[in-house]
C-alpha positions as semicolon CSV with decimal commas, in nm:
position;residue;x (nm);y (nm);z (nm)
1;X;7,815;17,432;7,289
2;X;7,769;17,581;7,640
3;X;7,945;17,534;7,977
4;X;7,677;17,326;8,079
5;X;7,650;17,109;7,780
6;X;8,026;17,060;7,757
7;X;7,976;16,960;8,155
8;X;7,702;16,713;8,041
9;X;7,874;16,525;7,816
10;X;8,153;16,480;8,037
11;X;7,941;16,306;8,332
12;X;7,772;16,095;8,063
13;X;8,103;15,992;7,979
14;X;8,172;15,907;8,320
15;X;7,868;15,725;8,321
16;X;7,938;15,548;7,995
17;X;8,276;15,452;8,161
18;X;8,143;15,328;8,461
19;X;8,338;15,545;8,685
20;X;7,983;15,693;8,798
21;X;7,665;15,512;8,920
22;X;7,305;15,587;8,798
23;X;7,267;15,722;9,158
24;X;7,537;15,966;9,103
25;X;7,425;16,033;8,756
26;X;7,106;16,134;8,864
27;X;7,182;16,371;9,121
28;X;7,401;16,559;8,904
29;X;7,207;16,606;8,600
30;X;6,883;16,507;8,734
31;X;6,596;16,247;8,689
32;X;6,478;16,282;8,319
33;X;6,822;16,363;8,169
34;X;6,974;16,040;8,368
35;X;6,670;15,860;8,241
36;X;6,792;15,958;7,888
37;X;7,134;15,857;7,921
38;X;7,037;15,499;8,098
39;X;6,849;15,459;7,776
40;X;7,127;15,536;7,575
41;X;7,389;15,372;7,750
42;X;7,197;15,036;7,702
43;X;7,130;15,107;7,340
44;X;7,512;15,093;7,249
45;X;7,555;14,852;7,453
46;X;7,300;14,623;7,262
47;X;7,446;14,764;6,959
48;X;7,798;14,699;7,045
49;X;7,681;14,319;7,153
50;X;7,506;14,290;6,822
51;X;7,841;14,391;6,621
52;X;8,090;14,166;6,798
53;X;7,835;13,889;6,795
54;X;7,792;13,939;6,422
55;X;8,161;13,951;6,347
């Protein structure tokens, strides 16, 4: 894994965590990878709602 990978992962898990807005997000690892990550982000969240709810 690189430096910037490793630097990446730990703004998307800022992100993630809500310490860090989609705003934010974007200007530090730009428009398409932000894009990704919004994506993402509400995919486990669906997932995670579809788990508890299914509990």
């Amino acid at each position: 894994m690189t430096d910037e990978d490793a630097g990446i992962q730990e703004i998307a898990a800022a992100y993630y965590d809500d310490e860090i807005t989609i705003d934010q997000l974007t200007e530090l690892v730009g428009a398409e990878t932000a894009a990704s990550l919004r994506v993402l982000k509400q995919q486990l969240d669906e997932d995670f709602i579809n788990e508890v709810t299914d509990a």
